[in-house]
C-alpha positions in Angstrom: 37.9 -48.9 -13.8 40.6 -46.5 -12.6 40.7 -45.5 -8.7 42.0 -42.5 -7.5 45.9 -42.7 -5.3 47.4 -40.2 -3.5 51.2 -39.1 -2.6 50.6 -41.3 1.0 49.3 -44.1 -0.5 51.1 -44.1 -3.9 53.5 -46.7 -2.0 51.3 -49.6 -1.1 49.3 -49.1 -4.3 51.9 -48.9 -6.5 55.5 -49.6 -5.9 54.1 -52.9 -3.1 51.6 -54.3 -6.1 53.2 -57.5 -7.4 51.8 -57.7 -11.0 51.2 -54.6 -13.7 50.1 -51.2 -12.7 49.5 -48.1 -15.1 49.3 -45.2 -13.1 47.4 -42.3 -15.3 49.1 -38.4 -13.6 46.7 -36.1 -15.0 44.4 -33.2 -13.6 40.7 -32.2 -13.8 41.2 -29.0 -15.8 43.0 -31.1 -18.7 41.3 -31.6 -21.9 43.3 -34.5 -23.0 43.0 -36.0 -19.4 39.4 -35.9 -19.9 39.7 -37.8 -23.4 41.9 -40.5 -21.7 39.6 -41.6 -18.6 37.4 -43.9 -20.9 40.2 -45.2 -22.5 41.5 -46.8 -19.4 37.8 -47.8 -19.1 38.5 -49.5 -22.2 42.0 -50.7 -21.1 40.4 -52.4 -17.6 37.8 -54.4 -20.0 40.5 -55.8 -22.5 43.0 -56.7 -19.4 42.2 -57.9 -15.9 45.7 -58.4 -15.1 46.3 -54.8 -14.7 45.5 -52.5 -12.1 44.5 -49.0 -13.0 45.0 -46.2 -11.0 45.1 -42.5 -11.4 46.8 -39.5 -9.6 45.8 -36.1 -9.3 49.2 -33.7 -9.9 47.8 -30.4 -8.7 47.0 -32.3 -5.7 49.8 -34.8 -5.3 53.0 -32.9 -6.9 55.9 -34.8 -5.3 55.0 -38.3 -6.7 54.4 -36.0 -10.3 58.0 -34.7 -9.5 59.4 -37.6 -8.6 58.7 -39.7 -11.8 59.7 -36.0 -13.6 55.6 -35.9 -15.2 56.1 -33.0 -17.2 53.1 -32.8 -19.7 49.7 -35.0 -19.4 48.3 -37.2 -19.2 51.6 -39.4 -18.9 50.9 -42.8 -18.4 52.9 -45.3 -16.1 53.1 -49.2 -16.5 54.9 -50.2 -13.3 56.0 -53.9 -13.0 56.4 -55.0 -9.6 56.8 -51.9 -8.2 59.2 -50.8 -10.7 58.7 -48.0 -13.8 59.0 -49.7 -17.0 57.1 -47.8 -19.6 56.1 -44.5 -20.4 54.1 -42.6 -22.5 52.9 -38.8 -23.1 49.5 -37.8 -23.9 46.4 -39.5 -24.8 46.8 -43.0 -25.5 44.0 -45.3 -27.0 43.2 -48.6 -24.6 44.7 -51.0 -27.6 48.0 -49.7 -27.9 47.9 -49.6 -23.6 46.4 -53.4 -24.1 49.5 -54.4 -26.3 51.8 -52.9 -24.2 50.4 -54.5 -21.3 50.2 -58.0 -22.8 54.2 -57.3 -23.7 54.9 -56.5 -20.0 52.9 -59.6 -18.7 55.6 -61.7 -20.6 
């Protein structure tokens, strides 16, 4: 299950994590945001070796700004601390699940 992260804390849970993370930037008011949330349900079922966080942008804009989150829900896979995949929009928890077993690699 996805936690929620915020700008302060977006460092130690994210860019300190050794291992995959897949950071969800979405907002409550988002329809499609709404339709992603049980993917990554989904996603944490089918893969333990990721963890799964979400970020609020109307709350937390500068980490939004800072990895240029446009449109969501974008999704995040970060690798070590580092941004290594992107995607735009809702995404279904198999495609995240193949991409995630191609990062593990």
């Amino acid at each position: 299950m996805a936690h929620e992260i915020t700008d302060s804390n977006f460092k130690a849970e994210v860019l300190d994590h050794k291992g995959l993370a897949l950071v969800d930037f979405w907002a409550p008011w988002c329809g499609p945001c709404r339709m992603q949330a049980p993917e990554l349900d989904k996603l944490a079922a089918l893969n333990k070796d990721v963890k799964i966080c979400k970020i609020n942008v109307d709350d937390h804009t500068a980490t939004a700004q800072q990895y240029g989150v446009q449109s969501i829900p974008t999704l995040i896979f970060f690798k070590d601390g580092k941004a290594v995949d992107k995607s735009v929009g809702v995404t279904p928890a198999a495609a995240l699940d193949v991409k995630a077993k191609g990062l593990l690699k």
